[in-house]
VOPAGU-534772 format. One record per residue (C-alpha): x, y, z; residue number from 1. Coordinates in pm, whole numbers. Layout:
<keses>
[kese [X; Y; Z]; NUM]
...
</keses>
This chain:
<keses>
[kese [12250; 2476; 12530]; 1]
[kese [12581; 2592; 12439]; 2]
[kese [12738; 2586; 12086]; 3]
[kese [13015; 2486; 11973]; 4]
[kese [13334; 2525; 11695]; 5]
[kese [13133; 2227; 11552]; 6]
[kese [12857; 2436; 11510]; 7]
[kese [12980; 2667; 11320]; 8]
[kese [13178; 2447; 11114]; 9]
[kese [12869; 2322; 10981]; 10]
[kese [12716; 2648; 10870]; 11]
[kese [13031; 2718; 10741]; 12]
[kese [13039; 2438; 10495]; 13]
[kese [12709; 2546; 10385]; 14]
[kese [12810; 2901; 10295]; 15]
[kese [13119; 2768; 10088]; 16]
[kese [12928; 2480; 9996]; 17]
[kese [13195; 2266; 10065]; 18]
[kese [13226; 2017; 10392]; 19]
[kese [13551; 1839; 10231]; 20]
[kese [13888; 1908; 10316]; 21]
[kese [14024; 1895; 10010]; 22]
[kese [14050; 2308; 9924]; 23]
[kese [14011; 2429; 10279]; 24]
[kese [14137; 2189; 10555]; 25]
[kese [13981; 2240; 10918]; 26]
[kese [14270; 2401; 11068]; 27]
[kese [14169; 2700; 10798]; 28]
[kese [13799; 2695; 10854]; 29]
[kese [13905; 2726; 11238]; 30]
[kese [14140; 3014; 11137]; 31]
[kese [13866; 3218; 10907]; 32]
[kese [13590; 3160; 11257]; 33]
[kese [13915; 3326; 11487]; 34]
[kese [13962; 3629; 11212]; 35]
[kese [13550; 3676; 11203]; 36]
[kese [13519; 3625; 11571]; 37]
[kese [13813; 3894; 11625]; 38]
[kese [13584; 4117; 11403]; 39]
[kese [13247; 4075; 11601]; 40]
[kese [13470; 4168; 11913]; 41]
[kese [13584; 4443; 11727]; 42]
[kese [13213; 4541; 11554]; 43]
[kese [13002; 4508; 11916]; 44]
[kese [13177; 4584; 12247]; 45]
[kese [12860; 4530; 12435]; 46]
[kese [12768; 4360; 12748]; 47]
[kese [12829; 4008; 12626]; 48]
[kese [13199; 4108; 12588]; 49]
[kese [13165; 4220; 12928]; 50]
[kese [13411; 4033; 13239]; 51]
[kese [13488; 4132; 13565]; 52]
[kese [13770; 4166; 13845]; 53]
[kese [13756; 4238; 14159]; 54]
[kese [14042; 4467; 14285]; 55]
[kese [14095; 4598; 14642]; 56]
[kese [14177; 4950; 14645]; 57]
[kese [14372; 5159; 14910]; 58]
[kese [14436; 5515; 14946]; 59]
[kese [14830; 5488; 14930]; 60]
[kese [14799; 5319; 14603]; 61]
[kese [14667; 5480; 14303]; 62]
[kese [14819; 5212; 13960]; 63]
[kese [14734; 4880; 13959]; 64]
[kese [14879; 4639; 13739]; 65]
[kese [14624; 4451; 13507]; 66]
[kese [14843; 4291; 13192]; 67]
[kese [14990; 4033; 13431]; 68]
[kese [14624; 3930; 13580]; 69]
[kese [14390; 4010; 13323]; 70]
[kese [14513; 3826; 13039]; 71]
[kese [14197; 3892; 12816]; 72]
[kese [14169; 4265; 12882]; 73]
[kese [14098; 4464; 12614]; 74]
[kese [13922; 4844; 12732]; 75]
[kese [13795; 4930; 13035]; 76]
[kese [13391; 4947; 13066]; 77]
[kese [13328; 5073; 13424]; 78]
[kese [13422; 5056; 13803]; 79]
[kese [13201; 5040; 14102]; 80]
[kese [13220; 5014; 14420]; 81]
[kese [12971; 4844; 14675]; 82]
[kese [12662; 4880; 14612]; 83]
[kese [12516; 5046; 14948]; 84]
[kese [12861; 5292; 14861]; 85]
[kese [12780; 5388; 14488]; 86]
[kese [12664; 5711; 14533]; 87]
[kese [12768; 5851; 14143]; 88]
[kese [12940; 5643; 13874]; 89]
[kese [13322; 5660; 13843]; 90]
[kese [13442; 5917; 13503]; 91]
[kese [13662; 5758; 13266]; 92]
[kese [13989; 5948; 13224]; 93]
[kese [14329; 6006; 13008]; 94]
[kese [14601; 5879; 13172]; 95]
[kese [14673; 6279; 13165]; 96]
[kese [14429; 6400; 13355]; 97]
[kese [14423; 6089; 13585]; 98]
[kese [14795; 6238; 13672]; 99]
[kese [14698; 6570; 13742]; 100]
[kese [14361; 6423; 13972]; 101]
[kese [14626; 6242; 14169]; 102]
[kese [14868; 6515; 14195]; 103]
[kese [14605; 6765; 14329]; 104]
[kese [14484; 6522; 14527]; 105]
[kese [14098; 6559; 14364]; 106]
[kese [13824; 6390; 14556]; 107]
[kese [13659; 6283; 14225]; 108]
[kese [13594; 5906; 14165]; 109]
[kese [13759; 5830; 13805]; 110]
[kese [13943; 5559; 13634]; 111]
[kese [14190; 5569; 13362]; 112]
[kese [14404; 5258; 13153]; 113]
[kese [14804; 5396; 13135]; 114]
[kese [14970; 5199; 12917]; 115]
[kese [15359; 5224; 12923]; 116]
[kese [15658; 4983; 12914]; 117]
[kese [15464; 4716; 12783]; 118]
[kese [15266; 4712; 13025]; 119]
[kese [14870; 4859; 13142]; 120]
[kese [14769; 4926; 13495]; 121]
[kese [14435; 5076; 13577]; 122]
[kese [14511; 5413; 13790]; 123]
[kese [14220; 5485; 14023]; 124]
[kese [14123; 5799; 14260]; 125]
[kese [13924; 5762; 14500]; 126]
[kese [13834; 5930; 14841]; 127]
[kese [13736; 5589; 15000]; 128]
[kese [13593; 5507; 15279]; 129]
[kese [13891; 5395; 15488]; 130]
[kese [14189; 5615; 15523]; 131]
[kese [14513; 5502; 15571]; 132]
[kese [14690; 5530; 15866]; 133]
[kese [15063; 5653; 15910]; 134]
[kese [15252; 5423; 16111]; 135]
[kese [15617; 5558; 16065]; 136]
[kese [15715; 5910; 15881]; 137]
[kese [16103; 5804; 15900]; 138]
[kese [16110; 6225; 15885]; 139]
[kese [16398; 6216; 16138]; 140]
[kese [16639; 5854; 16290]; 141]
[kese [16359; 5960; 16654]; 142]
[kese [16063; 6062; 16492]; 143]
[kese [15844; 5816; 16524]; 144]
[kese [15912; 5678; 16931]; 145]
[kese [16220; 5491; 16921]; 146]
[kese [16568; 5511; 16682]; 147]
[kese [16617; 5397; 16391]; 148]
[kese [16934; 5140; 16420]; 149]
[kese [17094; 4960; 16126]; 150]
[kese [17226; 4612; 16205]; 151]
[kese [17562; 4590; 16138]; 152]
[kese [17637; 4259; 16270]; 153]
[kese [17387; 4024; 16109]; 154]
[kese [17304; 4168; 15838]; 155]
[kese [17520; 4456; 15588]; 156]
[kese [17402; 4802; 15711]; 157]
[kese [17561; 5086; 15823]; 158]
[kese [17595; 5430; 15846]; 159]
[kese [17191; 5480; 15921]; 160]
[kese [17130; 5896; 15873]; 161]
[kese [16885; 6166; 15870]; 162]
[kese [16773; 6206; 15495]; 163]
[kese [16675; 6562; 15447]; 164]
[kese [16660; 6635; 15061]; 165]
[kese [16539; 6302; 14909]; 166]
[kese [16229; 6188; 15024]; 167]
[kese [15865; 6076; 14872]; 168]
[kese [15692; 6213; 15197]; 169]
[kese [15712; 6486; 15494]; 170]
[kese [16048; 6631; 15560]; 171]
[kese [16287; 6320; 15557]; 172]
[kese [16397; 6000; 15513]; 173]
[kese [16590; 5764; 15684]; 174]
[kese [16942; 5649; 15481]; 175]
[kese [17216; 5368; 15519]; 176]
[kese [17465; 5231; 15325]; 177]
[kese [17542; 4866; 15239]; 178]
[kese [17883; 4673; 15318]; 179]
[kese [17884; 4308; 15245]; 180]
[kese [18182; 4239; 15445]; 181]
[kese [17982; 4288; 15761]; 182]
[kese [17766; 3935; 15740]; 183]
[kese [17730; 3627; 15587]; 184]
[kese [17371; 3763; 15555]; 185]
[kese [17282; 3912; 15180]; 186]
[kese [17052; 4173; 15388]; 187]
[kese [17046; 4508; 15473]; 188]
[kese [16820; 4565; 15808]; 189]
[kese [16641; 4868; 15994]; 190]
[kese [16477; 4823; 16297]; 191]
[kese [16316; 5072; 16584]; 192]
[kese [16049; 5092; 16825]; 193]
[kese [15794; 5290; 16748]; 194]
[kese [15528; 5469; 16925]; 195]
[kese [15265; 5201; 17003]; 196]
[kese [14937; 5132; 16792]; 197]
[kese [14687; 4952; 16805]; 198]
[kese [14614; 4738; 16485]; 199]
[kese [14331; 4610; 16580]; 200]
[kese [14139; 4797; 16262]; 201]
[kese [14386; 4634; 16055]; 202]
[kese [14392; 4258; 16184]; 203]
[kese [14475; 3997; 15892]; 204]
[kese [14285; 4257; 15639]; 205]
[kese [14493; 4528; 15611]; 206]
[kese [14757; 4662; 15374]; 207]
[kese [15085; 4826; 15481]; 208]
[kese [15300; 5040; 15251]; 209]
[kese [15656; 5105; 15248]; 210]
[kese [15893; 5267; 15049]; 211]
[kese [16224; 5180; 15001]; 212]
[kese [16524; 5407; 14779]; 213]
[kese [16728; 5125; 14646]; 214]
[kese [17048; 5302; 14433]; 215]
[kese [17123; 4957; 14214]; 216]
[kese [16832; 4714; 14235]; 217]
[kese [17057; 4463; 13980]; 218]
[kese [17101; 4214; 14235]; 219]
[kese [16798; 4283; 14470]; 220]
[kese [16550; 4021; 14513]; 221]
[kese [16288; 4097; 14794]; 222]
[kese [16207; 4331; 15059]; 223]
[kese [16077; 4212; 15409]; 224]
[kese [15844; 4415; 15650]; 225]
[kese [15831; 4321; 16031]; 226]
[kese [15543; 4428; 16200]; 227]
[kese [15470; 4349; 16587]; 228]
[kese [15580; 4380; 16964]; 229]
[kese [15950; 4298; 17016]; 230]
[kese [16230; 4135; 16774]; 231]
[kese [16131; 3806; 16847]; 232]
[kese [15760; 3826; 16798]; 233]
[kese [15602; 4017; 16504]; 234]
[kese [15431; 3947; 16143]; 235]
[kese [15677; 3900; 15860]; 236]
[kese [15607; 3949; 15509]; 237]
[kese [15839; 3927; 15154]; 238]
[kese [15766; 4110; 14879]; 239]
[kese [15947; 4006; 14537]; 240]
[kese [15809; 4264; 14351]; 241]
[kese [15661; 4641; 14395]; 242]
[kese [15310; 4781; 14470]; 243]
[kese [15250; 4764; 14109]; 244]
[kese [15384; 4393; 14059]; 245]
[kese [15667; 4520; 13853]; 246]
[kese [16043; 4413; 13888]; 247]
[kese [16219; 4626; 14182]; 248]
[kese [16408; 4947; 14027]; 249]
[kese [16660; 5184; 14035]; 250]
[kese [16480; 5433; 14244]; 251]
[kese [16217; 5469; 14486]; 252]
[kese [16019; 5131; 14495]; 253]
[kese [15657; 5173; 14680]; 254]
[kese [15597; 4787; 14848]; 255]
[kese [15259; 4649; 14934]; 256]
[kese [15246; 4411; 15218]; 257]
[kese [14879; 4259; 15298]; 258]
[kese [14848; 4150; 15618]; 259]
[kese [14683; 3814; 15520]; 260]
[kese [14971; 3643; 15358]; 261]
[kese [15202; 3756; 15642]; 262]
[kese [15324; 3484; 15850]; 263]
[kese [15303; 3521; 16226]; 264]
[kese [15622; 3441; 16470]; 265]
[kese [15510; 3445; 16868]; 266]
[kese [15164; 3569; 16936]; 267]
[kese [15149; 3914; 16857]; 268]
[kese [14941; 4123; 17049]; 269]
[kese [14795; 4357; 16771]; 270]
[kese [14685; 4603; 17014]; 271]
[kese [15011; 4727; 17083]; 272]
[kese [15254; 4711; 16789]; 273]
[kese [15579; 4886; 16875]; 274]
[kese [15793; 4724; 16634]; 275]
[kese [15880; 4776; 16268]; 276]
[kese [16216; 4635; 16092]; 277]
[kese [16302; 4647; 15703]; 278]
[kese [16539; 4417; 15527]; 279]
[kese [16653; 4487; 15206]; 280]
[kese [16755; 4157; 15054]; 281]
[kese [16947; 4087; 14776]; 282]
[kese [17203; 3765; 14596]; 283]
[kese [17560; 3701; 14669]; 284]
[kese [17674; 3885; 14387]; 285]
[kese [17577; 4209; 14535]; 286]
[kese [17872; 4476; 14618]; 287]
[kese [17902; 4771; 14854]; 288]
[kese [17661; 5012; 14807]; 289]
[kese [17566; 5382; 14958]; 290]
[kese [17232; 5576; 14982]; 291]
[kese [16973; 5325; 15043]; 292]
[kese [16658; 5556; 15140]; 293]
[kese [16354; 5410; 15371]; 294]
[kese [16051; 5623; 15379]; 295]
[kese [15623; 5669; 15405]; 296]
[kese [15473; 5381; 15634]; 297]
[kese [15139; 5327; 15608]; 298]
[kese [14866; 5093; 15703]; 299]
[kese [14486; 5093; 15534]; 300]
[kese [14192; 4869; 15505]; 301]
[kese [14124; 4762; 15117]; 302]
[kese [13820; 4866; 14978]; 303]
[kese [13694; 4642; 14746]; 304]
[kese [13605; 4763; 14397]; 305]
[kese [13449; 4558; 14131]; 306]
[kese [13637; 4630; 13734]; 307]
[kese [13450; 4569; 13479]; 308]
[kese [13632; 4529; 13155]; 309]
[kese [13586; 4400; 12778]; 310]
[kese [13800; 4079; 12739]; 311]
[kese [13923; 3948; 12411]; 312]
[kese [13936; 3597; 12411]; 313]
[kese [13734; 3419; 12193]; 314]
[kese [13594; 3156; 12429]; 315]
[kese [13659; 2852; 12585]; 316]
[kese [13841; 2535; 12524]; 317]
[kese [13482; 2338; 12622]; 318]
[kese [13139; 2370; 12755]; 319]
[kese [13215; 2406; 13127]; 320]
[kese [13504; 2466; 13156]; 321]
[kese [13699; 2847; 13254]; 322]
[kese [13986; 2772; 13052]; 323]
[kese [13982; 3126; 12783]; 324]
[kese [14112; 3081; 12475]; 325]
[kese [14264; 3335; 12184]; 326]
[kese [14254; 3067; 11926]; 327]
[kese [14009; 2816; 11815]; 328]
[kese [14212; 2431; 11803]; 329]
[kese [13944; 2202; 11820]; 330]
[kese [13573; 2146; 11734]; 331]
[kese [13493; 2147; 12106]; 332]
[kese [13580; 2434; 12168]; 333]
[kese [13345; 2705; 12261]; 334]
[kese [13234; 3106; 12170]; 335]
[kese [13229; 3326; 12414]; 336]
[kese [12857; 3431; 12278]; 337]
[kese [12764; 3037; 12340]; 338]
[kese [12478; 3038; 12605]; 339]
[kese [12465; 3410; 12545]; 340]
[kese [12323; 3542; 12262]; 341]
[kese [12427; 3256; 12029]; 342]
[kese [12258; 3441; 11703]; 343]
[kese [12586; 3577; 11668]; 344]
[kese [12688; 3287; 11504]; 345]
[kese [12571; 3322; 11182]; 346]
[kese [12730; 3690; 11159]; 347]
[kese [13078; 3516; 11213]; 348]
[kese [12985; 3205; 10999]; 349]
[kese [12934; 3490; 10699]; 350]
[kese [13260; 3647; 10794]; 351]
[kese [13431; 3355; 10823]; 352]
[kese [13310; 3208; 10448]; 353]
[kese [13403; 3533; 10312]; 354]
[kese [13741; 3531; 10428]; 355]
[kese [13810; 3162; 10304]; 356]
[kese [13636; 3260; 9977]; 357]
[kese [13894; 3556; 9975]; 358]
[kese [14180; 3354; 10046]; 359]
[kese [14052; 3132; 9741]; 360]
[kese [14025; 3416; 9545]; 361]
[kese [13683; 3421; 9488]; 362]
[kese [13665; 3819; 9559]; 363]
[kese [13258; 3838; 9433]; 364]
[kese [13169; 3543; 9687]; 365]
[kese [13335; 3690; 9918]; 366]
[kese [13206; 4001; 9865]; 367]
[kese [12872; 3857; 9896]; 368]
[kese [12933; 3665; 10231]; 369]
[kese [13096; 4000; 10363]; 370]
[kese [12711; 4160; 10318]; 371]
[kese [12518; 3898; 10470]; 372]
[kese [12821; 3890; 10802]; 373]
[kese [12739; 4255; 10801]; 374]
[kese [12306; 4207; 10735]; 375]
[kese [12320; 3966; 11024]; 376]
[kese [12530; 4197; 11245]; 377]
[kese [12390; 4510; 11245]; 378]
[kese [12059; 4433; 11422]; 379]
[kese [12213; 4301; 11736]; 380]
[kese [12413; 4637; 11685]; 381]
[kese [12112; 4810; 11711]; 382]
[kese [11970; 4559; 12019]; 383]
[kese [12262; 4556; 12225]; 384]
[kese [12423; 4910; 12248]; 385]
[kese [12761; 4921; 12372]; 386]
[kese [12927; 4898; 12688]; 387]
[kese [13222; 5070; 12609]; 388]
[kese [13281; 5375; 12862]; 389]
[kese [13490; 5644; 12653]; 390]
[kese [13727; 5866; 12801]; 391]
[kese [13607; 6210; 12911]; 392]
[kese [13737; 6468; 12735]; 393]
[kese [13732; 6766; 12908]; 394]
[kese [14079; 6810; 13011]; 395]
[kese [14233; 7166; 12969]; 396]
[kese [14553; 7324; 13082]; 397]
[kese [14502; 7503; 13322]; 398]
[kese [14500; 7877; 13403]; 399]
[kese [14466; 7919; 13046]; 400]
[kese [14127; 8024; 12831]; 401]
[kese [14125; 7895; 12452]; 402]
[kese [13814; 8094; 12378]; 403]
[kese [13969; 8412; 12430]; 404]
[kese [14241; 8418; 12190]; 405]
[kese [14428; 8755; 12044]; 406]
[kese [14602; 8728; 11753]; 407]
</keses>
């Protein structure tokens, strides 16, 4: 049976001997449970703090963006993969070394949390079990079957070139500049045939990757992919934002386009794509431009991959319901112990009487209460180990021995 706010309420009364409202109204009591509650997050991180998310991995994308979807996330506990493909558990990494795994392309299976711009994203390496396929290398304007044509007529680009010292990828890129005066169109397209594939691997489950060198994103607002047989039949996609879900930048921009959300114009025949086109799309306020950059096309099948995490909400607004909360506001609302281990309540009823006794300033009952939070605490402690994977720490610089010092 779960327990509620209402609960706790009462044993709180009981410990401060008072169930009036006349010192300590409820909004207080409710405030002292969400400072003791905060404190058992803080005091247990075990498997009852425990949530998951399920993330689909590919190879051409190593940082994905958690703030935005995981609300509640607090650290990260563990990842997995499938269970028939779990063959050794992923290590827990800096941010550092997670870098350095990435950059020397390491076949190790680790994890790390970066944290940076306001913002955390979970980096991952992994030698999966699908590998991505390249489906353009833009190294050259005929590298990859056809040529690569801006349209200058319905849509702003010009002056398509052979890129051969900026590049994230092989030995080029492909570059245009912008002119607004050549369309009504706020777009910038690139088209070619390309040497045909067969997608059929990929159908409505994979994930193509593109990226695009935008010199002033101010005014930018999407970037399409076409994918398909001719210009009049193909899968179309828009992406708003990058791989990562941030804002497009200044910069390189790596785009993620899965094929399930594309929409499909014409009935492609997926065993022969043959087609790719790029817009760059931006508002009416945006001005001539020069060195937009188009590189790295890939296609992969996700791999699924199962994050486990410790969230920090408190609960829930009611008994079943999925609605997580970070304060308590009502006496229905519910722990995120309730129907767990619901002992913990009278750990965070002590807590929560010794911080209204503190606020009274009644320092000795409070001290008192602050014992019995901790009395009824540290056995679960002892019970329930935690869950908490910590970082490994055997990152070292390399080419360099610290146990062989001269001085």
């Amino acid at each position: 049976m779960a327990i509620t706010i209402a609960n706790l309420t009462t044993l709180v009364n009981t410990f401060i001997r008072d169930d009036t409202t006349d010192s300590v109204s409820a909004a207080e009591r409710r405030a002292a449970m969400d400072e003791a509650t905060v404190w058992l997050l803080e005091n247990t991180t075990n498997d009852h703090l425990i949530e998951t998310y399920n993330l689909d991995y590919i190879p051409t994308v190593h940082h994905y963006r958690i703030d935005s979807t995981l609300a509640d996330f607090l650290e990260p506990a563990d990842l997995r993969r499938g269970e028939k493909d779990q063959e050794m558990p992923a290590t827990h990494k800096s941010s550092r070394e997670m870098a350095e795994d990435i950059g020397v392309a390491s076949s190790e299976f680790a994890f790390g949390i970066e944290r940076k711009d306001s913002t955390a994203y979970a980096v991952i390496n992994l030698s999966g079990k699908y590998t991505a396929q390249k489906v353009a290398t833009f190294d050259s304007l005929t590298a990859d079957g056809g040529t690569w044509l801006s349209d200058g007529t319905d849509s702003d680009a010009e002056n398509e070139a052979a890129e051969t010292v900026e590049m994230t990828e092989g030995v080029g890129s492909v570059k245009f500049d912008v002119d607004v005066s050549n369309s009504a169109n706020n777009r910038a397209t690139l088209s070619s045939t390309i040497t045909s594939m067969d997608f059929t691997d990929w159908d409505d489950i994979g994930s193509l990757t593109l990226d695009v060198y935008i010199p002033d994103a101010t005014y930018s607002s999407s970037v399409t992919l076409y994918w398909g047989n001719s210009s009049t039949v193909y899968f179309s996609l828009a992406k708003t934002t990058d791989a990562q879900g941030n804002t497009i930048a200044d910069g390189w921009n790596t785009f993620k386009f899965d094929w399930p959300d594309a929409t499909e114009t014409g009935t492609v025949d997926v065993t022969l794509i043959d087609y790719i086109r790029v817009d760059v799309n931006y508002t009416a306020s945006q001005a001539d431009d020069t060195g937009y950059r188009i590189d790295n096309l890939q296609i992969a099948k996700p791999e699924r991959l199962v994050f486990y995490y410790l969230g920090m909400s408190l609960g829930w607004t009611a008994a079943a319901t999925l609605t997580k909360i970070y304060r308590y506001t009502a006496e229905t609302n519910v722990p995120f112990y309730s129907s767990a281990y619901e002992h913990y309540m009278y750990a965070v009823s002590h807590k929560a009487a010794a911080i209204i006794f503190r606020a009274m300033g009644l320092i000795k009952d409070a001290e008192v209460e602050d014992n019995e939070a901790e009395k009824a605490l540290k056995p679960k402690q002892k019970i329930f180990p935690s869950s908490l994977t910590k970082e490994d720490r055997n990152f070292k610089v390399k080419n360099n021995n610290f146990n062989k010092r001269k001085f």
